[in-house]
C-alpha positions in Angstrom: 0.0 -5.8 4.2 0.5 -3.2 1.6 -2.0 -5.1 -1.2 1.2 -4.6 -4.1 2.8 -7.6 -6.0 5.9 -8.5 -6.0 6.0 -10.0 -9.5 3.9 -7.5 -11.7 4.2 -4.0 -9.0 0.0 -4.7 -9.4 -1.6 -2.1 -6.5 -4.7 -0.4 -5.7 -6.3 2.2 -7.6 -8.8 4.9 -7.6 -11.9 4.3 -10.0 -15.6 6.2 -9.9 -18.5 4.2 -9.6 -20.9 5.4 -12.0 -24.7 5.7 -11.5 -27.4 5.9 -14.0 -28.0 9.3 -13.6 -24.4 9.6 -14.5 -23.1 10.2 -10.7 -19.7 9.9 -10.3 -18.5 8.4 -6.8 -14.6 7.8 -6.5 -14.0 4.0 -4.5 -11.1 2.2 -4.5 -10.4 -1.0 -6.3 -7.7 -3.6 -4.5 -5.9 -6.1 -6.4 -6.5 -10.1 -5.7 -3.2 -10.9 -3.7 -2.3 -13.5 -1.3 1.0 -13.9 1.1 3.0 -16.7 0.0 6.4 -18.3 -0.6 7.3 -18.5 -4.0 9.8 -19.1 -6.6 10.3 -17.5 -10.2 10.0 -19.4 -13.2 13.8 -21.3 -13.5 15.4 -20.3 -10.4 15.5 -22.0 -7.2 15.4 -19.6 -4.7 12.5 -19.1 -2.2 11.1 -15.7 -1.4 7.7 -14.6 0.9 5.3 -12.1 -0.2 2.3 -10.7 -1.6 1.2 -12.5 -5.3 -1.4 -11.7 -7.4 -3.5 -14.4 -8.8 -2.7 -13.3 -12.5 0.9 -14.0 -12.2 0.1 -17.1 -10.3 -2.6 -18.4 -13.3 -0.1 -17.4 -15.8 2.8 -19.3 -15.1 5.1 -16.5 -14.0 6.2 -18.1 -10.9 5.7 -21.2 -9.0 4.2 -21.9 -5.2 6.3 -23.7 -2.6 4.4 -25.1 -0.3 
């Protein structure tokens, strides 16, 4: 799975960690997504993928289950 919603394009990106001694260390941060079927907000149709939790929390589409 490629970690990217389908609803908002969220994906994974490159931060640096930062120590006290003001190290930097470059680590990747993945987004909070989940495989499911869905449906967007006022249409019927059914589609499979990976959602993020935001646009599930927010209303922006609705799970089938």
């Amino acid at each position: 799975m490629a970690n990217i919603c389908l609803v908002c394009d969220k994906r994974p990106r490159v931060v640096n960690s930062v120590s006290n001694a003001n190290n930097r260390v470059k680590h990747w941060v993945y987004p909070n997504v989940h495989k499911m079927r869905f449906s967007y907000k006022g249409q019927q149709t059914v589609k499979r993928g990976a959602v993020c939790t935001k646009c599930l929390k927010s209303g922006k589409i609705k799970k089938v289950v």
